[in-house]
C-alpha positions in Angstrom: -12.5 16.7 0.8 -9.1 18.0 2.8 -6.1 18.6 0.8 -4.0 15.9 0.9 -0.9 17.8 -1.0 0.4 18.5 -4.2 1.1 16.9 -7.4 4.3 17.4 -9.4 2.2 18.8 -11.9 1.1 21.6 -9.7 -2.5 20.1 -9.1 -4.0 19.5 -5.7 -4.6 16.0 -4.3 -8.1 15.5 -2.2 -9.7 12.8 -1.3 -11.7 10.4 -0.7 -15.0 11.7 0.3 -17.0 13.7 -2.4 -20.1 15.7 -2.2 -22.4 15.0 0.8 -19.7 12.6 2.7 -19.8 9.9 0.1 -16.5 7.8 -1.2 -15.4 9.1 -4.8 -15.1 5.5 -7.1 -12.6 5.4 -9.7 -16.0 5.4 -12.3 -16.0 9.0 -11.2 -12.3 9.8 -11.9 -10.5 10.1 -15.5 -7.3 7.7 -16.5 -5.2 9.7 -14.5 -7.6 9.0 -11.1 -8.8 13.2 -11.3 -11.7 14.8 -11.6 -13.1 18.3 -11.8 -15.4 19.3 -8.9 -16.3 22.3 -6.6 -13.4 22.1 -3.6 -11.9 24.8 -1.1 -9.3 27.0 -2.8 -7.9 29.7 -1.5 -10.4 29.6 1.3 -13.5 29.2 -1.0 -15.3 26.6 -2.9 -14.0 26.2 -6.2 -14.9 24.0 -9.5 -11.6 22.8 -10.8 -9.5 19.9 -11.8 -7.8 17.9 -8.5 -6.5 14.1 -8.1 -7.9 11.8 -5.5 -7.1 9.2 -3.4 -9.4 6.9 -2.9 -8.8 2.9 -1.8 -9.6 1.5 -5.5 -6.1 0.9 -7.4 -4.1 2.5 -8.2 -5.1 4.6 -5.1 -3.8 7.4 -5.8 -2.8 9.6 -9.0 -2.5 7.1 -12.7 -0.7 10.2 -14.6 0.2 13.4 -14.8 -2.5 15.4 -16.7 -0.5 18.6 -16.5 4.0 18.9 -17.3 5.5 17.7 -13.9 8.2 19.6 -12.8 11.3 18.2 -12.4 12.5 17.2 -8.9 15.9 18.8 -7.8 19.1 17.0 -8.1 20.5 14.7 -5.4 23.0 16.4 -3.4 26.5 15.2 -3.9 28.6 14.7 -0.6 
């Protein structure tokens, strides 16, 4: 699986395929559409937890399963 970006949470977001080529199903994922699987990170194959997208809803991630940080103020002109 490529990664796709970043959650606010700090966790990566992969997706869709899993191991082998094959599509991840949301029966695979927990309530906030992640998983824990072996993916490259940090230029090796590593088991840990990662959202995915996939094209069953809600697509993409449900909930944040770690503290999101907080997104920088507008700027005021």
């Amino acid at each position: 699986m490529p990664l796709d970006g970043y959650a606010l949470d700090g966790f990566g977001i992969y997706g869709p395929l899993g191991a082998h080529g094959k599509p991840i199903k949301n029966s695979q994922l927990d309530e906030c559409h992640g998983m824990t699987s072996k993916v490259m990170w940090v230029g090796k194959m590593q088991s840990i937890f990662h959202y995915v997208t996939n094209n069953q809803y809600p697509n993409t991630i449900g909930c944040f399963r770690g503290t999101p940080a907080k997104p920088p103020k507008p700027m005021q002109m």
